[in-house]
C-alpha positions in Angstrom: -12.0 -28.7 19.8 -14.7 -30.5 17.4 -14.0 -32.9 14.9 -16.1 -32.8 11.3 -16.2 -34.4 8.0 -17.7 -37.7 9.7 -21.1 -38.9 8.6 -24.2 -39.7 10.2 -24.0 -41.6 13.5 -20.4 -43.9 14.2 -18.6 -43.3 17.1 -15.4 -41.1 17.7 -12.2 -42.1 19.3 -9.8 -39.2 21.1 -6.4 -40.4 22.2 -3.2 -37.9 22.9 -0.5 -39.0 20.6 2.5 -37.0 22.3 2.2 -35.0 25.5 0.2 -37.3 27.6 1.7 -35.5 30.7 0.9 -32.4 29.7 -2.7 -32.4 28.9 -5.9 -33.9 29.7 -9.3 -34.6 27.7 -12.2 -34.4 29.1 -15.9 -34.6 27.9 -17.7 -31.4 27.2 -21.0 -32.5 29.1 -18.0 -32.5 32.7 -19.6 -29.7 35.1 -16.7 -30.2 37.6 -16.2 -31.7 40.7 -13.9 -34.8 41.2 -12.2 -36.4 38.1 -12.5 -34.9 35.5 -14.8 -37.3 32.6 -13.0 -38.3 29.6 -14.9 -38.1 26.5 -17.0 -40.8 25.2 -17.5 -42.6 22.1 -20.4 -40.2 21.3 -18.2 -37.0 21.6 -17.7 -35.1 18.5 -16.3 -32.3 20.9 -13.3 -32.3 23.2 -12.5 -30.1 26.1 -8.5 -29.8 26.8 -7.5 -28.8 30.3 -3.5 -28.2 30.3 -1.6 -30.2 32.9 2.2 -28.7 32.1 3.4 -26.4 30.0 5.3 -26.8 26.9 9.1 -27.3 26.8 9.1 -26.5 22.9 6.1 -25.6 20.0 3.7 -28.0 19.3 5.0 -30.5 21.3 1.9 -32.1 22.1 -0.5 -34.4 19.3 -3.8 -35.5 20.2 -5.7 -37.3 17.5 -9.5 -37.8 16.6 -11.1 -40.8 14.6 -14.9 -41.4 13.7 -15.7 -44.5 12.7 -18.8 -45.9 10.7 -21.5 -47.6 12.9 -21.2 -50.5 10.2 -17.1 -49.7 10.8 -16.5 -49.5 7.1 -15.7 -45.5 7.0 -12.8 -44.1 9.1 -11.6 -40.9 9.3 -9.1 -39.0 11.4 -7.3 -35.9 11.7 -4.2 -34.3 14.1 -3.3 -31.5 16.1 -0.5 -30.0 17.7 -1.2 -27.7 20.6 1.6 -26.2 22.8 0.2 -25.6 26.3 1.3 -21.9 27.4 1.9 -20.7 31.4 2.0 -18.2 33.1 2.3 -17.0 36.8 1.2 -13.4 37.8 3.5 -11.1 40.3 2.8 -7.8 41.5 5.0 -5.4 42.4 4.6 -1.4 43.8 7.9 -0.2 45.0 11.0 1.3 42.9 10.7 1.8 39.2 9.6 -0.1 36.2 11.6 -3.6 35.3 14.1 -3.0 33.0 12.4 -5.1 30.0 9.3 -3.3 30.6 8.5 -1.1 27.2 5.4 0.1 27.7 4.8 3.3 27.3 5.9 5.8 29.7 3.7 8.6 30.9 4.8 11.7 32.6 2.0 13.2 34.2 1.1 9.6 35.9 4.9 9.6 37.3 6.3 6.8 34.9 8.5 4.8 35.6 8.3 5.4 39.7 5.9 2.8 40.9 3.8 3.1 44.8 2.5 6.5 45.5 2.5 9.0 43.4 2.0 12.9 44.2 1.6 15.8 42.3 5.3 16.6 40.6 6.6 13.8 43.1 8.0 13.1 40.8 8.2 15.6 38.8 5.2 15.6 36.1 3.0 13.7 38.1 -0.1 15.4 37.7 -2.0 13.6 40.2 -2.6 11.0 43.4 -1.7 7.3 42.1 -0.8 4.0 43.2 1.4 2.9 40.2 1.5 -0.9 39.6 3.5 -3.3 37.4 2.5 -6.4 37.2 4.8 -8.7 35.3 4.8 -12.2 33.5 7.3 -15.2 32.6 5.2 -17.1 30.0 6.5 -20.5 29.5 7.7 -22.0 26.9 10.0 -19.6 26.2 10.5 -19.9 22.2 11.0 -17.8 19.4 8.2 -17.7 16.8 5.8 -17.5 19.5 2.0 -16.8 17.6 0.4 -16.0 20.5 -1.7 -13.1 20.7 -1.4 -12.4 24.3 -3.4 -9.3 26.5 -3.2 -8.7 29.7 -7.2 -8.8 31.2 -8.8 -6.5 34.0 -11.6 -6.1 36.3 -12.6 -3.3 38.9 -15.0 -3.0 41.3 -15.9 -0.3 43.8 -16.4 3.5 44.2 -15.1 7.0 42.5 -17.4 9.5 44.7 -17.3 13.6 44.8 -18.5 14.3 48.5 -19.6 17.6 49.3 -19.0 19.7 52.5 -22.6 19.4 53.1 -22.6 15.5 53.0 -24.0 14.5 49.4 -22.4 11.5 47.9 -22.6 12.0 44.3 -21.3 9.0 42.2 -18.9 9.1 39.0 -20.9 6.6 36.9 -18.2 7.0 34.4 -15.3 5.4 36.4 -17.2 3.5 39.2 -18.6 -0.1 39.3 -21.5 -0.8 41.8 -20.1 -3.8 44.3 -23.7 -4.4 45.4 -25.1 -5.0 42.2 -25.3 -8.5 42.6 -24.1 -11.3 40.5 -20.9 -11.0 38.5 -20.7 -6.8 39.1 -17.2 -7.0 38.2 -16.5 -4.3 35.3 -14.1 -4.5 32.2 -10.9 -2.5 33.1 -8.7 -3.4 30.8 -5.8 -1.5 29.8 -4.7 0.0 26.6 -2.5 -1.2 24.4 0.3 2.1 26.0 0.1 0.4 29.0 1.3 -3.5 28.1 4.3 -4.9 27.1 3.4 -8.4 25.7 6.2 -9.0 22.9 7.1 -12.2 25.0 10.7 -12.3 23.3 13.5 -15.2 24.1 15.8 -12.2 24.6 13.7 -10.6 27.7 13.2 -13.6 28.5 9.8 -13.8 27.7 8.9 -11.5 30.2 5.7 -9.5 29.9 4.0 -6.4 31.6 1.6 -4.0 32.3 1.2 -1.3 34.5 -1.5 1.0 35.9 -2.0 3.8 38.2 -5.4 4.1 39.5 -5.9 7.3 41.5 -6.7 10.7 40.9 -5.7 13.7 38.1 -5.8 16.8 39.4 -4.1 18.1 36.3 -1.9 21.9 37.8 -2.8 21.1 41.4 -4.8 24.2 41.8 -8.1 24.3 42.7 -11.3 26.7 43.7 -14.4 27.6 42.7 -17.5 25.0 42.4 -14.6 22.8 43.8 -13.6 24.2 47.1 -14.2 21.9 49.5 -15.0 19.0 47.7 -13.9 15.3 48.5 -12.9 13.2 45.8 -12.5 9.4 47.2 -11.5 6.6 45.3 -11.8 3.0 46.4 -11.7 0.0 44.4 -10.6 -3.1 44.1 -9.3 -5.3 40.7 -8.9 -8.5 39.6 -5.4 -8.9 36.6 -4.4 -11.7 34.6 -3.0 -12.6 31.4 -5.3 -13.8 28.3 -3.4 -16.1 24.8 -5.7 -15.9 22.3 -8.8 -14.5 24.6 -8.2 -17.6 26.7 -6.7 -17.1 30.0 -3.2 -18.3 30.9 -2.1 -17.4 33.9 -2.6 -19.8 37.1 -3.3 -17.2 39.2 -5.6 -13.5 39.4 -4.2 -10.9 40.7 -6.0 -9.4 42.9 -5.2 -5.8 45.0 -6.7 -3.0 45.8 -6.2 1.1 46.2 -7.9 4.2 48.0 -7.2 7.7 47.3 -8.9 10.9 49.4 -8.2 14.5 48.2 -9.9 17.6 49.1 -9.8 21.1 47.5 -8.6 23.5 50.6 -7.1 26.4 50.7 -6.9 26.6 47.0 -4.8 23.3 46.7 -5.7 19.8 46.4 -4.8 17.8 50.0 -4.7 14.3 50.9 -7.3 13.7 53.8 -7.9 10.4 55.8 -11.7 10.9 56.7 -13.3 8.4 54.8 -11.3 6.0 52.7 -7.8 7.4 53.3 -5.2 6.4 51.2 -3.6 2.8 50.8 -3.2 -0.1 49.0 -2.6 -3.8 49.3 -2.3 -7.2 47.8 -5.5 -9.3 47.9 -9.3 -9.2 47.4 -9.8 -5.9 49.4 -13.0 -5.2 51.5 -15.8 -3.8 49.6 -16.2 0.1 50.5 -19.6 1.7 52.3 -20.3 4.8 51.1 -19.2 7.2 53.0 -22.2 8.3 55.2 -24.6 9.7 52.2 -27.4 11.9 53.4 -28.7 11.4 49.6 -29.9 7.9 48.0 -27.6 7.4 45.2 -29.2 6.4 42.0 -27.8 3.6 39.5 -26.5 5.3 36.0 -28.9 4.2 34.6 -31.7 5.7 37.0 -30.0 9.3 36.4 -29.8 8.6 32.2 -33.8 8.4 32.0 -34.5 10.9 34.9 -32.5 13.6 33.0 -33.7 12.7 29.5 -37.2 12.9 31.0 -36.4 16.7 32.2 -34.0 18.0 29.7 -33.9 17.9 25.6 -30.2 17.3 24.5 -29.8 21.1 24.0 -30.4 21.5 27.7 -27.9 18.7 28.7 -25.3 20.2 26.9 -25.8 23.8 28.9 -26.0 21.6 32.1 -22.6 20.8 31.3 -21.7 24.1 32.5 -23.6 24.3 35.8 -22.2 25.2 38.8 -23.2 22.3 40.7 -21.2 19.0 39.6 -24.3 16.9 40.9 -25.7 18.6 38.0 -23.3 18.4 35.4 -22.3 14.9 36.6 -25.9 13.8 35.4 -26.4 15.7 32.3 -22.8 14.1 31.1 -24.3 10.4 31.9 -27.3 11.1 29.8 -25.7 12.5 26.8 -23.8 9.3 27.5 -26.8 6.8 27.3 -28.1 9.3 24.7 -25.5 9.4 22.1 -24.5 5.6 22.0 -24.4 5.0 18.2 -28.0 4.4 16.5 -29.9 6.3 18.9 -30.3 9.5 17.3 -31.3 10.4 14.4 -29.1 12.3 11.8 -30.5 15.9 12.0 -30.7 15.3 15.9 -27.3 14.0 16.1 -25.6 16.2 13.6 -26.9 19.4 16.1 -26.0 17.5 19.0 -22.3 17.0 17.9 -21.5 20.8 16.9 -22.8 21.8 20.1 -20.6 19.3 21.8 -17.6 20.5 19.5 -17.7 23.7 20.2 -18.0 22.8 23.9 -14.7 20.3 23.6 -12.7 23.3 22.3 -12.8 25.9 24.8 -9.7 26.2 26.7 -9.3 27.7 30.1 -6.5 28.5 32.4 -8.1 26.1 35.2 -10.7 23.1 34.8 -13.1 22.0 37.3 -13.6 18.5 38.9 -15.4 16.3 35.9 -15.6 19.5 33.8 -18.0 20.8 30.9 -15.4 20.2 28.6 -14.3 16.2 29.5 -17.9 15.7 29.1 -18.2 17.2 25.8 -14.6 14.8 24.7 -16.3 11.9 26.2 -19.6 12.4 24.5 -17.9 12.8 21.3 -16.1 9.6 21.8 -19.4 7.6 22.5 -20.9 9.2 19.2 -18.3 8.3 17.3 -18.4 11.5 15.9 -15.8 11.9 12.8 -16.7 15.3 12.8 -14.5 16.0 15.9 -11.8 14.5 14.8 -9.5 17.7 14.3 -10.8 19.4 17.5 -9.7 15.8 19.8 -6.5 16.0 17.9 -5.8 19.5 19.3 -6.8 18.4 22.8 -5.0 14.7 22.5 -2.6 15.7 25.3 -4.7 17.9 27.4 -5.7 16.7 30.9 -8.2 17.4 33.1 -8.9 17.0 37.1 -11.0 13.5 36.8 -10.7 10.1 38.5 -9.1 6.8 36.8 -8.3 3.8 36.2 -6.6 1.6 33.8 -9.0 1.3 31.1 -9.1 5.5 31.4 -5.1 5.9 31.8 -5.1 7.4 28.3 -5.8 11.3 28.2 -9.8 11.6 27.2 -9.5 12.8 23.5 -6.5 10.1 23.1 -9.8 7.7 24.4 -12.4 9.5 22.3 -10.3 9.1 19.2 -9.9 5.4 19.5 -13.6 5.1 20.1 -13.9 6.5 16.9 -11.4 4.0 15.0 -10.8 4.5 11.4 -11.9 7.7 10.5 -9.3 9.0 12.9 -6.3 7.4 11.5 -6.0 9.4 8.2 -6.0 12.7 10.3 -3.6 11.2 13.1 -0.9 10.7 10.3 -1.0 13.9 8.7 0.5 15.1 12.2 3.0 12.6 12.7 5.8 14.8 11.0 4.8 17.7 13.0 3.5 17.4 16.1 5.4 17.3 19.2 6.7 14.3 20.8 4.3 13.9 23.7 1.5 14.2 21.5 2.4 11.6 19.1 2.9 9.7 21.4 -0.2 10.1 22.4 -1.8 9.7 18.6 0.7 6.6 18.2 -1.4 5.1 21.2 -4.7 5.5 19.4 -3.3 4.3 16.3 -2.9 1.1 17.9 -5.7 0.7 19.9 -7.6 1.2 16.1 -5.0 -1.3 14.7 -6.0 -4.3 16.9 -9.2 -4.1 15.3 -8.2 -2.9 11.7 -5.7 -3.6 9.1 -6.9 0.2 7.5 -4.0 1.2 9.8 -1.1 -0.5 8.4 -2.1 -0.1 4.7 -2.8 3.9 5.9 1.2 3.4 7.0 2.1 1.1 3.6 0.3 4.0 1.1 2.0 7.0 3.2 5.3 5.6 3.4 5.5 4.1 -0.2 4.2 7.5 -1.5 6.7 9.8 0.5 9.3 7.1 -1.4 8.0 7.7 -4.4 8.8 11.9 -3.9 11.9 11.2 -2.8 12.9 9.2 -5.9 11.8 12.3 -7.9 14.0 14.4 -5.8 16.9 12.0 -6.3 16.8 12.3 -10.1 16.4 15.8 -10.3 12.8 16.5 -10.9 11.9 18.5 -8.1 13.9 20.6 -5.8 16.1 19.3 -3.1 14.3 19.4 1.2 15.6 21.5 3.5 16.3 20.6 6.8 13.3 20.9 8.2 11.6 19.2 5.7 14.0 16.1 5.7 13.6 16.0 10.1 9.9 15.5 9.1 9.9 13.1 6.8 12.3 11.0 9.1 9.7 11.7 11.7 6.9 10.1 9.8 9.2 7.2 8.8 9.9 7.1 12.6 
């Protein structure tokens, strides 16, 4: 915290007024180590380290005076602060928690938690280990302002392995654990997948879930597939953010590996590489699994296809039979559609390529197919213009890997990345589409909403102006709904 308003030079004075064993302040210029520094008289700043939390809001005061260096001025200002807690717990066996209303989903086997199969149970469309991991924040208060999100971090490997030995990397879902430094990637889940209204009635409990693993969508597989590996190891790091600032006292940290092969036309569980099991803790870091290929960095495979191929020619890669091949060509339309790096004409024939691409349906989908590339190009370019055609495919799955921050289906994710120019097309569905997709589209709609308030007054006008008809209706000026029309309108009200 910094106080202003004082002048030039004088001195500053921090004391804690109520709360003195709950908090502690300490100089900005403490690097750590040993007791921590309280601030000094030339602190204009204060760093607060909480100590306890709160038994009730705002029951700690600190205080901050500047004083004149003649010590004729004085000024001075309060604060009340309630320190917030939190403690992390993991769990992976039985079902959900009762209090837990996030957002179930089906095809990831909702609310079973540990490992999932394909229709075990029934839906599951792929290999998981589903996770909840759960909250009591303290105090336990109504009126609680707090914005609070749960935070994630993965590291590790999502690798297609060929019968022949080549390694070929899913940039899109992996996160290099040799890259040195802080390689940890954002994995953060959607807002679907969190339940973070900490009310006194739940007991202020608060959740999220994931279920890295696996989709193989039907279960079928063949083609460019047959006998393909698809290995999954990672390892992630949870906790629980107020405000953007962490709360919880503890990380944590497990880990998950998933092996399936396509054999015989079906997608098996194998145990040649990875295997498939999970724990509690840090987790090993993974080798790669005996490549007889170097594997290049994302970035390495962006500007080695853009050197080779024109954007026309990555979109036809898409559909190559080799998913090396295609696997590239979708990380460089990637890197070569992130906004502002096209211009219009180039983009505008990039994006109706990619639409009609997006589109196609077909009884079975590949591994990483033509047509997930396409939605997450479309995505990236935050192109409005395929707005209607990811609304069409917003409950569609395809065979892919994932993780948390992927857990929605891939046009659900595209049409977030896209934000507001989704929103008004989202709810002229929500009267008539089916339940599982608006589900889906209510997902996106608040994923767009933590960043927009155009969502809510989108809501206010459609609401207020369906009210409006309806008073029309009630005085006679138009004729009377039928049935069907009144089960919509309750839907969009809904």
């Amino acid at each position: 915290m910094r106080a202003t308003g004082g002048g030039a030079g004088g001195t500053y004075t921090w004391e804690i007024v109520q709360g003195g064993d709950k908090i502690a302040l300490v100089s900005p210029s403490f690097a750590g180590g040993g007791a921590p520094t309280p601030p000094g008289t030339d602190d204009d700043s204060v760093r607060i380290l909480g100590l306890a939390p709160s038994a009730a809001l705002n029951d700690v005061q600190i205080k901050a005076t500047w004083r004149s260096a003649d010590g004729s001025q004085e000024c001075s200002d309060m604060l009340e602060l309630t320190v917030i807690a939190a403690t992390l717990t993991l769990r992976a066996d039985g079902v959900w928690s009762n209090a837990n209303d996030a957002v179930r989903d089906q095809t990831r086997g909702d609310p079973a938690l540990g490992d999932i199969r394909p229709d075990i149970p029934l839906g599951a469309k792929g290999f998981f280990q589903n996770v909840e991991i759960a909250s009591t924040v303290t105090p336990c208060v109504d009126a609680f302002l707090s914005d609070l999100e749960f935070v994630q971090q993965k590291q590790g490997w999502a690798i297609r392995r060929s019968s022949a030995g080549f390694n070929q990397v899913d940039w899109f879902e992996s996160c290099d654990p040799t890259a040195g430094g802080d390689s940890w990637c954002d994995d953060s889940p959607s807002a679907d997948s969190q339940d973070t209204a900490a009310t006194v009635t739940e007991g202020c409990a608060v959740f999220m879930v994931d279920s890295p693993g696996i989709v193989v969508a039907g279960g079928a597989c063949g083609g460019a597939d047959t006998d393909m590996t698809n290995l999954l190891c990672m390892r992630f790091r949870s906790r629980l953010c107020a405000d953007g600032y962490r709360v919880s006292s503890n990380s944590i940290r497990w880990w998950v590996k998933r092996e399936v092969r396509c054999d015989l036309g079906a997608w098996l569980r194998q145990d040649n590489f990875y295997g498939n099991s999970f724990g509690a803790g840090e987790g090993a870091v993974c080798p790669l699994p005996g490549a007889t290929s170097p594997i290049a960095a994302p970035q390495e495979d962006g500007r080695s296809a853009l050197r080779q191929w024109d954007l026309k020619s990555l979109v036809r890669e898409l559909d190559d039979a080799d998913p090396v091949v295609r696997g590239r060509a979708g990380m460089a339309l990637l890197t070569r559609l992130s906004p502002g790096t096209l211009s219009p004409a180039q983009r505008a024939s990039i994006v109706e390529d990619l639409v009609r691409v997006a589109g196609r349906t077909r009884e079975r989908y590949e591994f990483d197919s033509a047509e997930l590339w396409a939605i997450r190009a479309l995505g990236r370019a935050g192109a409005t213009e395929a707005v209607e055609v990811l609304l069409d495919r917003v409950g569609d799955e395809f065979p892919r890997f994932v993780t948390a921050s992927s857990r929605r289906t891939p046009a659900a994710g595209a049409l977030a990345r896209i934000g507001v120019p989704a929103v008004a097309p989202i709810l002229e569905r929500c009267g008539t589409a089916d339940a599982e997709k608006w589900r889906l589209m209510a997902g996106v709609l608040r994923r767009i909403d933590k960043d927009s308030a155009l969502v809510r007054e989108a809501m206010r006008t459609m609401l207020e102006a369906q009210a409006w008809f309806e008073s029309v209706e009630a005085a006679g000026g138009v004729p009377q709904p039928d049935e069907a029309e009144r089960a919509r309108r309750a839907r969009v009200k809904q």
